[in-house]
N, C-alpha and C positions, 0 to 999 in steps of 0.2 A: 282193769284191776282195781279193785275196792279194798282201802286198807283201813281197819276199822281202829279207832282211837275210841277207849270206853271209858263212861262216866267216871268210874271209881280211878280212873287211871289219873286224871287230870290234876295240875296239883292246886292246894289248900292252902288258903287265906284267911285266919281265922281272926278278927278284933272284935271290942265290945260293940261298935257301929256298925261292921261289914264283916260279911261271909261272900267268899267267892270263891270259884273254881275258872283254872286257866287251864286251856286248851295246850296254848302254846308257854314259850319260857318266858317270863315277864317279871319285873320287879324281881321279888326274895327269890323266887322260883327258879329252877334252871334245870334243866332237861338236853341235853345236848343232842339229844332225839326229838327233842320237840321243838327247834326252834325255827319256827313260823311252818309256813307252805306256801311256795310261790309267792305272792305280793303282800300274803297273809300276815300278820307279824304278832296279833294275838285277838282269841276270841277269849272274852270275860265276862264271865257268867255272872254276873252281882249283885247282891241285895243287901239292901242299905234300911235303918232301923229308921222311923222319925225324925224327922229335926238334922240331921246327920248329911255328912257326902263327903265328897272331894271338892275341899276349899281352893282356895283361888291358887291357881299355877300356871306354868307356863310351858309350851310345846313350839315346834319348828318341824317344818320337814315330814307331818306325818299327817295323814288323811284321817280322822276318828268316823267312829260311824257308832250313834247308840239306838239301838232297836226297844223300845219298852213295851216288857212283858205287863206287868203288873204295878198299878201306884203311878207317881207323879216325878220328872226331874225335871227339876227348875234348871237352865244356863243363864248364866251371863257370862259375859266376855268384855276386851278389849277394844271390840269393835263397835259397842254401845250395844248389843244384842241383852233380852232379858226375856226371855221366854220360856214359858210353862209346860211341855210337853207331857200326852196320857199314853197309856195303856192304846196301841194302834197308830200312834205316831212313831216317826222315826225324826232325827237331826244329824247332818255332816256337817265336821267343823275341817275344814282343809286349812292348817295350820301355817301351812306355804314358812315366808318370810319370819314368824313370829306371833303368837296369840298367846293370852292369858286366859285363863275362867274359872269357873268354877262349876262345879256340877251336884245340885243339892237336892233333898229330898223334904219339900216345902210343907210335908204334911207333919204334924206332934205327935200323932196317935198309930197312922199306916206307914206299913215298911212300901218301899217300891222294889221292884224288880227287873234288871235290864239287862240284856246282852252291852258291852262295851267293843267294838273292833276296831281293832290299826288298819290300817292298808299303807303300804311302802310306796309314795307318789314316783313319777317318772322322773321326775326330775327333780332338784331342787330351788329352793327361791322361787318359788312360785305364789300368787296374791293370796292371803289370807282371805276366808267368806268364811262364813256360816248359812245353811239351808237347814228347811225342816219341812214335812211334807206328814198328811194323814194315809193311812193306808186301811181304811175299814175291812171288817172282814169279809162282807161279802165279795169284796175285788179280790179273795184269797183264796176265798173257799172253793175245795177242788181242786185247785189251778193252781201254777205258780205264775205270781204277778213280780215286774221287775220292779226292785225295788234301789238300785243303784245302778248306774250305770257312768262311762267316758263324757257322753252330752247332755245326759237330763231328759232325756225322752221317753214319753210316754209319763210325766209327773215324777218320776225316780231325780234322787238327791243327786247329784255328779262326784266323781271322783277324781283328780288330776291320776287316773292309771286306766290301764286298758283290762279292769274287772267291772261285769256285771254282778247282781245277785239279785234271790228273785226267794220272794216268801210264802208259802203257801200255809193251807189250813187244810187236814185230810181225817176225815173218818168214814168207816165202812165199808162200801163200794165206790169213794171217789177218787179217783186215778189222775194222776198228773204228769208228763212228760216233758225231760228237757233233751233238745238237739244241742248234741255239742262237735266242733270239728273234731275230727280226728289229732291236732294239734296242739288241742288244751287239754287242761286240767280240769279240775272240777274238788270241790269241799265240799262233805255237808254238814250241815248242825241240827242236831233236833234239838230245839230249846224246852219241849215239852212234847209228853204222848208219847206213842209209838209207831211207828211206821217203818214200811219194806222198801230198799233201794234198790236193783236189779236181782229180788229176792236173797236179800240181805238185811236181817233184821236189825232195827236202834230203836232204842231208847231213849230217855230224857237224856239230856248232856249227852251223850254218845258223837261222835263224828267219825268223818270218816275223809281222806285221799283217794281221791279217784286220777287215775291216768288212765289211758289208754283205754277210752270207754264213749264211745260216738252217740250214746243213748241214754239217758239216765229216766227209769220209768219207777213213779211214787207211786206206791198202793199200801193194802193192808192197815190202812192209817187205823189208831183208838186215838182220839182226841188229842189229832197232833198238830204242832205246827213247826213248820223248817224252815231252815235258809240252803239253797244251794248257790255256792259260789264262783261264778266260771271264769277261770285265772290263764295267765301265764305258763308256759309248759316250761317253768324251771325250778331249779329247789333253791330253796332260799338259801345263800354262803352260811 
């Protein structure tokens, strides 16, 4: 079963620095239909003007993961972390015990653009890290390459939970397939383009819940690129 969540549906973040749209209910936003999926707790579409971000703050208890589409985010943290991340990188901040940061956009003149997601860790009080890792696109293109996972295997960032997720890049006739148990779940996000999920058409921001689906096969791509997220078979309280 494919239940589709559409662009226009998601809700809106509008300031002078940032435009964003949320999948799930987060900050001002609330949706009591939308709060999270599975491990999921929020996907944040975001773009951010020059000069501009999320000033220094502070989290606990929550796995972040920022994928960047377009532009530059600068982190630093608590942990003496300061790094620059582009366009095909990804960074996990596993918050654990307690972490500060900040997450900025180092450039005066380019906006950047980046998915932002929570993941709900297994536990609590768990160590505080930061990871970052490159993901070019030919390791994407076609294909879906993992890009998180429980151990870090295969170059993917870790999560303290028991989700993978995996990023592909599709257009024309490139097909990509994911195997899932009969016992998961599955998200998807297009963060741009278009593309078919068990002929099931999305769009840019579009997502989608999937249950009870052993097979998830990408095609039909125009210049897209996705995250599919293979979770937990529970809904989130």
């Amino acid at each position: 079963m494919i239940e589709v969540r559409r662009a226009d549906d998601r809700g809106v973040i509008e300031r002078h620095w940032l435009s964003s749209r949320h999948t799930f209910s987060f900050g001002h936003y609330f949706d009591p239909k939308q709060v999270g999926f599975s491990d999921l707790l929020a996907i944040n579409d975001d773009r951010v003007i020059g000069g501009r971000g999320f000033e220094h703050h502070a989290h606990r208890d929550v796995d972040i993961f920022s994928y960047i589409l377009e532009g530059a985010l600068q982190h630093k943290d608590t942990l003496g972390n300061d790094v620059t991340i582009k366009s095909g990188e990804v960074q996990m901040m596993n918050a654990g015990t307690g972490i500060a940061h900040s997450e900025l956009n180092p450039s005066s003149t380019e906006g950047v653009h980046f998915l932002q997601i929570w993941i709900q860790p297994e536990r609590s009080g768990a160590l505080p890290r930061y990871q970052n890792a490159q993901f070019p696109q030919t390791g994407k293109r076609g294909k879906l390459k993992l890009v998180i996972s429980p151990d870090g295997r295969d170059g993917s960032v870790s999560t303290y939970q028991d989700v993978r997720a995996y990023a592909g890049l599709f257009h024309g006739a490139e097909a990509g397939v994911l195997e899932l148990p009969n016992d998961r779940y599955a998200y998807v996000h297009v963060a741009r383009g278009a593309v078919s999920i068990n002929g099931c058409s999305l769009r840019d921001g579009d997502g989608a819940r999937v249950r009870k689906e052993t097979r998830l096969v990408v095609s039909d791509g125009s210049d897209s690129e996705i995250l599919i997220f293979d979770l937990r078979p529970h809904e989130t309280p």
